[in-house]
matplotlib code that plots the C-alpha trace (Angstrom):
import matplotlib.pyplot as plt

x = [-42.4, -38.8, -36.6, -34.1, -31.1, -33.1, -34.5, -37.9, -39.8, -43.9, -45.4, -44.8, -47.9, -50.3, -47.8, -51.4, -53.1, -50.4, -49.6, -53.0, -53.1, -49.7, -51.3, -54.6, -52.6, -50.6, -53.1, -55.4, -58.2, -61.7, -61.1, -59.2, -61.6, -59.9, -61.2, -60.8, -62.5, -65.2, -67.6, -66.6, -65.3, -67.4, -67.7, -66.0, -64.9, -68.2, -66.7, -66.6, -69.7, -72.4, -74.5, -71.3, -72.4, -70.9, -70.3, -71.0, -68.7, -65.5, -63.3, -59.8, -58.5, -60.6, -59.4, -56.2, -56.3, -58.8, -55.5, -52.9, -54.9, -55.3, -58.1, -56.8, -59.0, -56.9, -53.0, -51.8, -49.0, -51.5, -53.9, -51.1, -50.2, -53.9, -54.2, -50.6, -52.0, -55.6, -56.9, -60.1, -60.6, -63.7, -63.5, -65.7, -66.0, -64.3, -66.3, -69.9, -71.2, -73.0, -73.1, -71.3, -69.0, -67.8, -65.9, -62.6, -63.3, -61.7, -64.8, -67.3, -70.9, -72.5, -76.0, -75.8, -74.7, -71.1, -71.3, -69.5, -68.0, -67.5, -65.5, -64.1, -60.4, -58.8, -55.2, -53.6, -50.4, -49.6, -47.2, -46.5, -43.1, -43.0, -40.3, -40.0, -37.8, -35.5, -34.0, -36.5, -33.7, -33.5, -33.1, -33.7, -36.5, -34.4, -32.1, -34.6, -36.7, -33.6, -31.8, -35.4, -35.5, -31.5, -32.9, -35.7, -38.5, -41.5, -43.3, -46.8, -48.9, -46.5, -47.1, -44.8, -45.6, -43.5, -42.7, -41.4, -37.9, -37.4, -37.7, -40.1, -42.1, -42.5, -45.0, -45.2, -46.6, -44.2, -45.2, -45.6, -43.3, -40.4, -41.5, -38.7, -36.0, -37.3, -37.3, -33.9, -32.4, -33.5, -32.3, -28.8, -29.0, -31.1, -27.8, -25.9, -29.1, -30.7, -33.8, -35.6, -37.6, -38.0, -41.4, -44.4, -47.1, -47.7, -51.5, -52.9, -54.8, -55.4, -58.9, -59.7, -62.8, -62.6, -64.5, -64.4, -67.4, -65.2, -64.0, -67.4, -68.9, -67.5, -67.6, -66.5, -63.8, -65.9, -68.7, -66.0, -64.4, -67.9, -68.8, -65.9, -66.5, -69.9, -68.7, -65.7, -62.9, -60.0, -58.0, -54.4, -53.2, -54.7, -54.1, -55.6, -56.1, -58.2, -60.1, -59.5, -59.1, -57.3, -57.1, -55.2, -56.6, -56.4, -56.4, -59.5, -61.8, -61.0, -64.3, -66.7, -65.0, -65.6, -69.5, -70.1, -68.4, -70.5, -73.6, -72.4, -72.2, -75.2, -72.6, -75.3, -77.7, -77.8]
y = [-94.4, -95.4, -97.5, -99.6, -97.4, -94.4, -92.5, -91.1, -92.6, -93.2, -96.6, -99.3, -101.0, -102.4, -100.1, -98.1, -101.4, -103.2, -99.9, -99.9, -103.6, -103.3, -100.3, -102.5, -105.4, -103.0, -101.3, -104.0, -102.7, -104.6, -104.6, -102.6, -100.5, -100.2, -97.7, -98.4, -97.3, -100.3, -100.9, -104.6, -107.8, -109.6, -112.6, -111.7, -108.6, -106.9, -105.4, -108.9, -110.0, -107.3, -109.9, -110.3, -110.0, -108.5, -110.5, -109.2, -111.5, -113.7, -116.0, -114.9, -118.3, -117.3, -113.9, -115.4, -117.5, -114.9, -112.2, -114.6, -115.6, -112.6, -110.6, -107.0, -105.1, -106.4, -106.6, -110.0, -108.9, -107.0, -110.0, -112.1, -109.9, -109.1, -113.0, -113.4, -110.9, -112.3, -108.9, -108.7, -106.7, -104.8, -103.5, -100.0, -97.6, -94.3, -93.2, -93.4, -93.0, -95.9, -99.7, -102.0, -103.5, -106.8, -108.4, -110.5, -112.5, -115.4, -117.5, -118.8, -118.2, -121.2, -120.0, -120.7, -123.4, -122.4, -122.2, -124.7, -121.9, -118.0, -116.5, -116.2, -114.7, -114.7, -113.3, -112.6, -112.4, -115.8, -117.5, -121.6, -123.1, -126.7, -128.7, -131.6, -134.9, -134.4, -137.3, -139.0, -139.2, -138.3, -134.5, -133.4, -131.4, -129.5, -129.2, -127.2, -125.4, -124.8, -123.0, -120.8, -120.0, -118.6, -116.2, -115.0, -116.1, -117.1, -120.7, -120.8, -124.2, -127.7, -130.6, -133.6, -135.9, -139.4, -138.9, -141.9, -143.8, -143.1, -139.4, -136.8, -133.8, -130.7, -127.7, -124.8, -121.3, -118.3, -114.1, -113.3, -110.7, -113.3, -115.3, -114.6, -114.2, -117.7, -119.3, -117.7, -119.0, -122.9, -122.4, -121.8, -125.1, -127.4, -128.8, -129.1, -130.4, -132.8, -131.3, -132.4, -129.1, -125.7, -123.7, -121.9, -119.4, -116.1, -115.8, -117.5, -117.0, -118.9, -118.8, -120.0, -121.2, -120.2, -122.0, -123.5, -125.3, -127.7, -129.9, -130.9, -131.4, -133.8, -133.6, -129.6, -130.2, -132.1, -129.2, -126.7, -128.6, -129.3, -126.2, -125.2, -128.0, -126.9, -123.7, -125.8, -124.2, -126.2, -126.9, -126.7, -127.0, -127.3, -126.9, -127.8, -127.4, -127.8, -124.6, -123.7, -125.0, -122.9, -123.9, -122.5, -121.8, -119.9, -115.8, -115.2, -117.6, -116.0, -113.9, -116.3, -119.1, -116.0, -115.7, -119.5, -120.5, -117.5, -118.8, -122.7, -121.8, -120.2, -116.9, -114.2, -115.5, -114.1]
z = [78.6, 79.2, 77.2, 78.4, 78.1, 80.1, 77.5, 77.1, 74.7, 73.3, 73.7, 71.6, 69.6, 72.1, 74.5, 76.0, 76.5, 78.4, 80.6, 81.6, 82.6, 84.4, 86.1, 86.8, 88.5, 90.9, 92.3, 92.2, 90.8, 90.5, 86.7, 83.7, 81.2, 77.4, 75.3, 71.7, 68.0, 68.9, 71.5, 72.3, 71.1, 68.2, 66.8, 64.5, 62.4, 61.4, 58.0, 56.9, 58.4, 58.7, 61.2, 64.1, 67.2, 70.2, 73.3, 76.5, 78.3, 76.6, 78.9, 78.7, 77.0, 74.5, 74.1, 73.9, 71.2, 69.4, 69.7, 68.6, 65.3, 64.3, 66.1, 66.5, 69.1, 71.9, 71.7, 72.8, 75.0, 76.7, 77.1, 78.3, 81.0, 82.2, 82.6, 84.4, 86.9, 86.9, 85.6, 84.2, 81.4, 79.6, 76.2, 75.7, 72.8, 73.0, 70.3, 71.4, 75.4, 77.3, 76.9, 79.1, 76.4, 76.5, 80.0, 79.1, 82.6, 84.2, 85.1, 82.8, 82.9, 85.3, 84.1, 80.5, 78.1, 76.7, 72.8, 70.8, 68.8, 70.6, 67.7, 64.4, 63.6, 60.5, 59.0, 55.9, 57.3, 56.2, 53.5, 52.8, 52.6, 51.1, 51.4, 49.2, 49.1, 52.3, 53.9, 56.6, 58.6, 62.6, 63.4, 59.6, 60.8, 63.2, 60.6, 58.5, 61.1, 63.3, 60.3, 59.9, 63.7, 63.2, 60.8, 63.7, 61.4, 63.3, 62.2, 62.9, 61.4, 60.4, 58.7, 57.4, 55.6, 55.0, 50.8, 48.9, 48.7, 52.6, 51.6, 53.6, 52.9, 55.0, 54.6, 57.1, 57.2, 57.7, 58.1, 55.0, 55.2, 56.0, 53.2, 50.2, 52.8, 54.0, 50.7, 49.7, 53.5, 52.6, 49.0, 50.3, 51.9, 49.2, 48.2, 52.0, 53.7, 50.4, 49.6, 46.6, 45.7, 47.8, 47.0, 48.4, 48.4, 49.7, 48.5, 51.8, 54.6, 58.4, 59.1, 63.0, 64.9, 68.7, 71.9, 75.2, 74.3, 71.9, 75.2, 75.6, 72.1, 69.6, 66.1, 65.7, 63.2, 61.1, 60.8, 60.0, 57.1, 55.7, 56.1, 53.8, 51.3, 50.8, 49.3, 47.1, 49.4, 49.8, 52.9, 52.5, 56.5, 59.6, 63.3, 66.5, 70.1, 72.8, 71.9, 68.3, 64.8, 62.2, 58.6, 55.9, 52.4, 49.6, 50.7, 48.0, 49.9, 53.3, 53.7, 52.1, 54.7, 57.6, 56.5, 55.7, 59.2, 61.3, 59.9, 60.0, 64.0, 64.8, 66.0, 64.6, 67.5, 71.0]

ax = plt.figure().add_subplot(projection="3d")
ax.plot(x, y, z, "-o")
ax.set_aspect("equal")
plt.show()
């Protein structure tokens, strides 16, 4: 490749994937084969959970939100760029001949019932901040995410709370990387802005549920967190959308939460 002062350089991580997609979209091809060390996406990763199951087809919202929370056999810039250009993707082993892999489409399956649940990701690339005793006072939370966004530190999950003596709490989840430069960064300003307490934990992990089929069936959420509670794990965070539901709990519990959650969904069954 080329960088942007001219000189010749190799591909960035994910740098392959998104070439090939770019290279899809322009000559407008019927669909964009990767090759990678598996043959397909799964529910989720099979190391963890011997029973995943490969999908022969995945919408690409899914694939989406299964590549941002942490599912690594698709780079998400790539993924975001074969859905800007309507490309549809297939995912084939480049270790073993044969198979037909699994096809990232844009349309869903009108012969079958869509699954509540399609996938599991999970990532230990996670770290809490907590926040204690600020002011509850108007733009206080920019005044303490906006000072973490300076820094170029990504914030992922969020939750305030309203604390006592017109006080408020804030928790949210960092890189873990970014996570002693982030608690050094807010303990500069615990005095300046009026925080109470500044602490955290870097022995987390986000653990997500993936599926279209949540628009249409009630009552997902609650499965998942009793589906965790039967095997005594705690929730510390969660998040939400249309299609997904992450928790955050403690990183020991991640692959019991993986396995209990598989089998809680029925994901081990064609």
């Amino acid at each position: 490749g080329i960088s942007s002062a001219g000189d010749i350089s190799t591909l960035g991580r994910g740098g392959s994937d998104t070439s090939a997609v770019a290279l899809a979209a322009a000559l407008k091809a019927d669909e964009c084969q990767i090759y990678t060390d598996v043959d397909g996406v799964y529910t989720t990763d099979p190391r963890v959970v011997p029973e995943a199951r490969r999908m022969d087809t995945i919408t690409f919202e899914e694939m989406l939100e299964l590549a941002s929370l942490g599912s690594k056999v698709l780079q998400i810039r790539s993924v975001e760029f074969a859905g800007k250009y309507q490309v549809r993707l297939r995912v084939l082993s480049s270790l073993t001949e044969g198979g037909n892999g699994t096809l990232i489409t844009f349309e869903e399956d009108e012969n079958m019932e869509r699954a509540v649940v399609s996938g599991i990701a999970f990532d230990k690339n996670q770290a809490r901040i907590n926040v204690r005793g600020v002011p509850d006072k108007p733009g206080i939370a920019y005044q303490i995410l906006g000072a973490v966004a300076d820094a170029n530190v990504d914030v992922d999950m969020i939750i305030q709370n309203v604390g006592t003596e017109c006080t408020t709490d804030f928790s949210f989840t960092v890189p873990r990387g970014d996570y002693k430069p982030t608690l050094d960064l807010l303990g500069s300003l615990k005095d300046s802005i009026g925080m109470a307490e500044v602490s955290g934990d870097d022995a987390v992990c986000k653990v997500s549920i993936v599926g279209l089929g949540m628009r249409s069936h009630v009552g997902v959420a609650a499965r998942m967190f009793h589906a965790l509670a039967s095997e005594n794990i705690n929730i510390q965070m969660i998040s939400t959308s249309e299609v997904k539901v992450s928790v955050l709990i403690d990183e020991k519990y991640m692959e019991l939460a993986t396995r209990v959650l598989h089998k809680e969904f029925d994901l081990d069954k064609a």
